[in-house]
Residue, then its C-alpha position, 0 to 999 in steps of 0.5 A: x755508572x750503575x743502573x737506576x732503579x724504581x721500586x713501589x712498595x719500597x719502605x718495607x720488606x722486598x721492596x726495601x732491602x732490593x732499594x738498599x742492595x741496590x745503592x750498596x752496589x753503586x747503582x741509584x734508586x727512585x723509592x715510592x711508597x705510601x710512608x714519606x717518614x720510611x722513605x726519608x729516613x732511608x734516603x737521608x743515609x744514602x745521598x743522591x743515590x735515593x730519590x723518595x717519592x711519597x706515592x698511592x699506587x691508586x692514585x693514577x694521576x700521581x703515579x704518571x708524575x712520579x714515574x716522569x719524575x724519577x726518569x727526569x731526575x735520573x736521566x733515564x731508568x732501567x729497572x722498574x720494580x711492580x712490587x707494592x700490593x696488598x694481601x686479603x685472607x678470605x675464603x671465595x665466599x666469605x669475602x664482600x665485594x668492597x674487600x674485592x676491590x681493594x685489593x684489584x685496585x692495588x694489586x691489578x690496577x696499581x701495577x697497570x698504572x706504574x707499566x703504563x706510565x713507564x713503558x713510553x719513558x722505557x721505549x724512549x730510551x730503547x730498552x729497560x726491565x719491568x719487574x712485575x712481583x707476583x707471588x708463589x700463589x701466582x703460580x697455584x692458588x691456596x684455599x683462603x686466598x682466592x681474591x688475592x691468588x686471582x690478582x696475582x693471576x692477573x698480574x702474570x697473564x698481563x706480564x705474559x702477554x705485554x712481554x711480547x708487546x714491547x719485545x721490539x722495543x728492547x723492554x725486558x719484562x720478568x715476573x718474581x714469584x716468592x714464596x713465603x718469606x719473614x716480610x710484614x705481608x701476614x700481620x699487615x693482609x686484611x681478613x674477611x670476617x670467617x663463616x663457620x662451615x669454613x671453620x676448619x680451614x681456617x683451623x689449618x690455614x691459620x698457624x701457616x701463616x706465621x712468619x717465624x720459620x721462614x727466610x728473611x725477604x734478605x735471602x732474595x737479593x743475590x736472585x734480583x741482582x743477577x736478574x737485573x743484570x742478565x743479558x737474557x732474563x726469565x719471563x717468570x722467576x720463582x723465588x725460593x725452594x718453596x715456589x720452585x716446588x709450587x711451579x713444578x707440582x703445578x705443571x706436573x698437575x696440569x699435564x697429568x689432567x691433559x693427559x687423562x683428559x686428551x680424547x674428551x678435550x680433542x673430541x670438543x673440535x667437532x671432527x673425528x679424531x683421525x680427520x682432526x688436525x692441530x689448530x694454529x699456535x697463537x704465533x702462527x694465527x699472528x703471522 
């Protein structure tokens, strides 16, 4: 018997072609989303291999019933998908404070809720794997999406640090970092109304977002599959050239600015230099 899947975000774009490579290899997918008519027209092609479950990641109380269902219907589950969110195009600060939270309920709040109530199922049953779906801007933030780059950020720091957490309990936890692919999420994000100083960002940031020259959300499948099924998977897992171009510029950048930063930085410790010692690791402040 294959693995069972749950996967938010599931009626469109990564969340729909991963359900449907998923069932194509023989395993069984619990699908949640907010459109029921996608998720029944999916399902009724698949038989007892798809569960559809209408589902508003913001509605907490729902997304406990529908993970506890999922697992009860299929036994147990191995791979939970954080996929669904949402996008806000907006520079830092032209976007409202309801714009904001919109986005943090979905993207931040969401995902806690779908990890919370899985995460006991998932110990339970002495293991499984969270897929936590980040972005390329997860890894470095772009002008015009701060808010939807910070809640991305977000969503990696929560990774990070639950990783580690439930490392004892036999529960793997990954976060996807795609870069740009033919999915809906440029038509589909919010835009904040613009401010004219920003006039000319938005000049250059408007024809990038356009998904014509990109690769279909098809392209990720082999890269998923072989993370699900590895013994040992990644905590981070870039997706495409692009985010792989994005995560190593990024690193580069920060160990340049450590680099040429290093005495000011080892200067804040109080002590001079030659008397100054490395401070404990976090894994050694814990032992």
């Amino acid at each position: 018997m294959g693995k069972v899947w749950f996967i938010t975000g599931a009626s469109r774009g990564f969340g729909r072609c991963w359900a449907q490579a998923a069932v194509a290899r023989g395993d069984r997918v619990a699908v949640a989303a907010r459109s029921e008519a996608d998720l029944r027209a999916f399902a009724d092609g698949s038989g007892d291999a798809v569960l559809p479950l209408p589902l508003d990641i913001t509605d907490r109380a729902a997304v406990f019933a529908a993970v506890r269902h999922a697992h009860a219907h299929f036994g147990r589950l191995d791979v939970v998908v954080n996929n669904a969110g949402v996008g806000l195009i907006g520079c830092v600060e032209e976007v409202t404070e309801d714009e904001v939270r919109a986005v943090v309920e979905v993207n931040i709040l969401g995902t806690l809720a779908v990890t919370q109530a899985a995460l006991p199922l998932l110990r339970g049953q002495g293991g499984g794997h969270l897929i936590q779906v980040s972005s390329s801007g997860g890894i470095e933030a772009y002008p015009g999406m701060g808010v939807y780059c910070a809640t991305k950020w977000a969503v990696e720091g929560m990774a990070e640090a639950l990783a580690d957490e439930v490392a004892p309990f036999g529960v793997k936890v990954t976060v996807l970092e795609p870069g740009g692919y033919a999915t809906d999420w440029f038509s589909a994000a919010p835009r904040s109304a613009p401010h004219p100083a920003y006039g000319p960002l938005h000049d250059l940031l408007d024809p990038t977002l356009t998904p014509e020259a990109l690769p279909p959300p098809e392209a990720t499948v082999p890269a998923v599959l072989a993370l699900v099924d590895s013994a040992d998977p990644p905590r981070r897992l870039p997706l495409g050239s692009f985010a792989l171009r994005a995560a190593a510029e990024a690193g580069r950048r920060r160990l340049d600015g450590l680099s040429a930063w290093e005495d000011v930085i080892r200067a804040a410790d109080g002590v001079p230099a030659a008397d100054a010692t490395p401070p404990p690791s976090p894994e050694e402040s814990l032992a």
